[in-house]
C-alpha positions as CSV (number, residue, x, y, z in Angstrom):
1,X,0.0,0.0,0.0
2,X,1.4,3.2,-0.8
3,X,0.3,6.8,0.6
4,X,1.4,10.0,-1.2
5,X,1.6,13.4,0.6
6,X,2.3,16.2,-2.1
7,X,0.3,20.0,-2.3
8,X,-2.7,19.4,-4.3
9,X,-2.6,23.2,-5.6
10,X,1.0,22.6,-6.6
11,X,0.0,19.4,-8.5
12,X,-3.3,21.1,-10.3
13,X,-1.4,24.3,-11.0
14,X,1.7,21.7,-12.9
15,X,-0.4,19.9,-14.4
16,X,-2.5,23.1,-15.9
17,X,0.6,24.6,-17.2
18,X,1.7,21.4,-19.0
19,X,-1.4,21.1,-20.9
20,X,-1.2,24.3,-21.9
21,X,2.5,24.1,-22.9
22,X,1.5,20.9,-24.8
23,X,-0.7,23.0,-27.1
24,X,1.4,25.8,-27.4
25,X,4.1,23.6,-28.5
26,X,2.1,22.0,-30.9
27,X,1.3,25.2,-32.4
28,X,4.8,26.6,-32.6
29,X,5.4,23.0,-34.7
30,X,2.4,23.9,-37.2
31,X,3.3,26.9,-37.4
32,X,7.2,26.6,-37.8
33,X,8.7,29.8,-39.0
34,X,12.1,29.3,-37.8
35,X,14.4,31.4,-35.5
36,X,11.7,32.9,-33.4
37,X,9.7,29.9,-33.5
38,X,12.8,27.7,-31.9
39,X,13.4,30.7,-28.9
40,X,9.9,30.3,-28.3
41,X,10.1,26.9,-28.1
42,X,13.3,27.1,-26.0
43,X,11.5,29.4,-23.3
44,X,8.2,27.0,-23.2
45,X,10.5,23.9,-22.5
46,X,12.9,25.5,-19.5
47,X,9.4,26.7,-18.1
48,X,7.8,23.3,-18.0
49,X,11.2,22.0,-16.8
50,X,10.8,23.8,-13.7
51,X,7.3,23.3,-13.5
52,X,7.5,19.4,-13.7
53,X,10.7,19.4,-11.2
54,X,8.7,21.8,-8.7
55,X,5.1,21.2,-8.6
56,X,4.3,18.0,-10.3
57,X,7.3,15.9,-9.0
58,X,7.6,16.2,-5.9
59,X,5.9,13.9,-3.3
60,X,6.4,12.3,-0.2
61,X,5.4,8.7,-0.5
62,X,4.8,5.9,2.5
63,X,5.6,2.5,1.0
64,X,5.7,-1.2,3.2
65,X,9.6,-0.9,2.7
66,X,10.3,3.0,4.1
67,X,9.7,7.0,3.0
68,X,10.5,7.9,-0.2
69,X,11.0,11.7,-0.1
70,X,10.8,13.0,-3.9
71,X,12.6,16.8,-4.2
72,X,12.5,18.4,-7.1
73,X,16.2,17.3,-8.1
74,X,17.0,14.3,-5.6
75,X,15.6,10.7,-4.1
76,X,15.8,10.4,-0.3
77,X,14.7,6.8,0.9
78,X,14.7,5.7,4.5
79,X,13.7,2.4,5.7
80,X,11.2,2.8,8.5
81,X,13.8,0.7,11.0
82,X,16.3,4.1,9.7
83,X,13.6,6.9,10.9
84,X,15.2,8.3,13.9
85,X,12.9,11.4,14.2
86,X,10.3,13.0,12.0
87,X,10.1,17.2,12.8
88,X,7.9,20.2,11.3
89,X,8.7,23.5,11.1
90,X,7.4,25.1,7.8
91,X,8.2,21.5,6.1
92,X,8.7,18.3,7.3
93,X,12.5,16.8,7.9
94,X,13.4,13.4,8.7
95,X,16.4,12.5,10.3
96,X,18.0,9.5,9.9
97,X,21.4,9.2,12.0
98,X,23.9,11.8,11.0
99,X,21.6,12.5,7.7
100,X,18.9,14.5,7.4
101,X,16.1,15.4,4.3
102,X,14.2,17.9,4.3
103,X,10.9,17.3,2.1
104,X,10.0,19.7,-0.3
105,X,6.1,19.0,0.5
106,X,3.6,19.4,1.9
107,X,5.2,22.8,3.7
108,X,2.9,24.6,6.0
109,X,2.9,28.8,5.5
110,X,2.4,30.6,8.8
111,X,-1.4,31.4,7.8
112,X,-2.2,27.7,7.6
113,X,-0.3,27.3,11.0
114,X,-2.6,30.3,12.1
115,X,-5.5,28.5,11.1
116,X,-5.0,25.2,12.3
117,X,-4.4,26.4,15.6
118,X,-7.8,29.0,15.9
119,X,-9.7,25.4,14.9
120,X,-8.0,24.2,17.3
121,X,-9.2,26.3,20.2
122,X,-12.6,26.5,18.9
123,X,-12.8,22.9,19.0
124,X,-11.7,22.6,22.3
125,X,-14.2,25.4,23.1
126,X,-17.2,24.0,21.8
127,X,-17.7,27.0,19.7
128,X,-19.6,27.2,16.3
129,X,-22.7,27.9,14.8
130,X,-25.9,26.8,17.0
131,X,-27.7,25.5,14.1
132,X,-24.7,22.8,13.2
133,X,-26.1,19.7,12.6
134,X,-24.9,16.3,14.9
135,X,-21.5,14.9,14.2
136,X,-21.5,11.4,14.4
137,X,-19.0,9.3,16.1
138,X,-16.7,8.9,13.3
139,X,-16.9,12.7,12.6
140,X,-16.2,13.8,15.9
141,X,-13.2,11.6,16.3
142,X,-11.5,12.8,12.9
143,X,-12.0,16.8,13.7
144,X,-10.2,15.9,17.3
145,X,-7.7,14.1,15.0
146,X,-7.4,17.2,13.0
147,X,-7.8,19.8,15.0
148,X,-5.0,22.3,15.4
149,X,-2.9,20.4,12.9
150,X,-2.4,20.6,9.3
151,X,-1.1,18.6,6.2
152,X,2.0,18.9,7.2
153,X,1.5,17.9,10.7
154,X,-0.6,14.8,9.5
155,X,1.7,13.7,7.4
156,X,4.7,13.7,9.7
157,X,2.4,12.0,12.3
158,X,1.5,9.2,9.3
159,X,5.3,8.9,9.2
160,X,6.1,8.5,12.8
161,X,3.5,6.0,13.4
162,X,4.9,3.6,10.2
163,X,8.1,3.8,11.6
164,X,7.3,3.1,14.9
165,X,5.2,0.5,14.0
166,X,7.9,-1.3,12.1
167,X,10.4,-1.3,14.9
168,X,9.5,-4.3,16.7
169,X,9.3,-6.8,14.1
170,X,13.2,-5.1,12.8
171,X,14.9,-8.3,15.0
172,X,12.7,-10.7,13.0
173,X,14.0,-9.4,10.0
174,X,10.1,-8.4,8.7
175,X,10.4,-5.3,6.4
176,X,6.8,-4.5,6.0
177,X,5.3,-2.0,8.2
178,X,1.3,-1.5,9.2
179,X,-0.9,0.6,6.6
180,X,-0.8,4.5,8.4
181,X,-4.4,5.8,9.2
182,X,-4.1,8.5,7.3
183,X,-6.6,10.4,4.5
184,X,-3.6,10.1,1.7
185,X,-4.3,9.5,-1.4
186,X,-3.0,5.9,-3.0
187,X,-0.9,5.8,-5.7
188,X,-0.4,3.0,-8.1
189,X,0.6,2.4,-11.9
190,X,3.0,4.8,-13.5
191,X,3.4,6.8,-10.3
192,X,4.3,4.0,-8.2
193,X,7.5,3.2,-9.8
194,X,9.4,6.1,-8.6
195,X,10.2,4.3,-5.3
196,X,10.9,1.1,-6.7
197,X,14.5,1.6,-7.1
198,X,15.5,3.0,-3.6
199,X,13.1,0.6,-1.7
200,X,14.7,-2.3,-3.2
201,X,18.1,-1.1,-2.0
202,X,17.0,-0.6,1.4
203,X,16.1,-4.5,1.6
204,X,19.8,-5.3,1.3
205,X,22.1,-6.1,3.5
206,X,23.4,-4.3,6.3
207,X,21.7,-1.7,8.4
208,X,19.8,0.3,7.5
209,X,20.5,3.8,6.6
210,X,19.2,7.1,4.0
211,X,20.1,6.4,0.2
212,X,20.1,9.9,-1.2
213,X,20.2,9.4,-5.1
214,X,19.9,11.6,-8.0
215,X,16.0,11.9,-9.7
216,X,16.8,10.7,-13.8
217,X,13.4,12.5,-14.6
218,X,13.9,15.8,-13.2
219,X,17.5,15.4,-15.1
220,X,16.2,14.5,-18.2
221,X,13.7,17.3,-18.1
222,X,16.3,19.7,-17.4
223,X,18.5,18.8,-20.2
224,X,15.9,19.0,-23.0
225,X,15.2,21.9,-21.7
226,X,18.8,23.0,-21.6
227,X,19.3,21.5,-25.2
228,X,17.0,23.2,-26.8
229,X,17.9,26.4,-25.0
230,X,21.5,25.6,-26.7
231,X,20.0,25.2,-30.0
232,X,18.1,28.4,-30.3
233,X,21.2,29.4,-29.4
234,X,23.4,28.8,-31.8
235,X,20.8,29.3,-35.0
């Protein structure tokens, strides 16, 4: 089972911009008319570059085998027998013996922290409208859970209850670890391979520690980008 924590807004907003890079490019290709057609084509690729490698990429995911922490440039994966300590300021950083990552989402600005903590206090209060319907049991229990907290917080808590949950059954040599509670979406088919790689290398043996890697997308996606950039150029 895999959980993915990334900024929705972030993810809509890349995914936007692609489509209408998409079209664009397909209209500087009908429309061909040389020099001015290739520097256009040239700014419209670095753009998306940076678009894919900041919004769209980026993710932390929750696998059976440990975190996968997807920056915008780099891998992080850490086994869940590895996570030493899971903190959140503005965004989320797991330590793992001398190493640390910090994940480039979900952050938290200081108005979300704001917020989170007034629905916080007026939940403890017992404030709010007079005419609000019932809450069932279930209802009740997940405002309490998410009161005063946000994505952030949640997630760090999904990532500290994995981990700790795969500590005791690290001397039988299990490498699974319980399914978090958490409201993450799953992810499966073409995004699920990104974590395939570093997961597998955790399983190895030895203890176990963070593999920091390079990400061969955001690379690739760079260097079109740069190539073209290159080509208009030099014509």
């Amino acid at each position: 089972m895999r959980e993915v924590f990334r900024s929705k807004a972030a993810l809509v907003l890349g995914w936007v911009w692609v489509a209408f890079a998409a079209a664009n490019a397909a209209d500087l290709v009908v429309r061909y008319s040389g020099p001015s057609s290739l520097d256009a084509g040239a700014v419209l690729a670095v753009l998306t570059a940076l678009v894919f490698v900041t919004c769209i990429r980026p993710a932390v995911v929750l696998t059976d085998e440990g975190v996968l922490v997807r920056n915008p440039l780099r891998d992080a994966f850490v086994p869940w027998t590895a996570v030493d300590g899971v903190a959140v300021s503005h965004a989320i950083t797991i330590t793992s013996g001398d190493a640390a990552v910090r994940c480039w989402t979900p952050q938290t600005t200081a108005r979300e922290r704001a917020a989170a903590v007034r629905r916080g206090r007026s939940g403890s209060e017992g404030g709010g409208p007079a005419a609000e319907p019932a809450r069932s049991r279930g209802e009740q229990a997940a405002a309490e859970a998410l009161a005063g907290r946000t994505h952030a917080d949640w997630a760090a808590e999904q990532i500290r209850r994995r981990a700790e949950a795969a500590r005791p059954r690290a001397g039988t040599g299990g490498t699974g670890a319980e399914a978090g509670e958490g409201s993450a979406t799953i992810e499966t088919g073409a995004g699920a391979e990104a974590g395939a790689g570093p997961g597998a290398a955790g399983t190895g043996e030895g203890p176990a520690t963070m593999r920091i890697t390079w990400a061969p997308g955001a690379l690739a996606a760079l260097g079109v980008a740069l190539a073209l950039v290159v080509a208009a150029f030099l014509t």
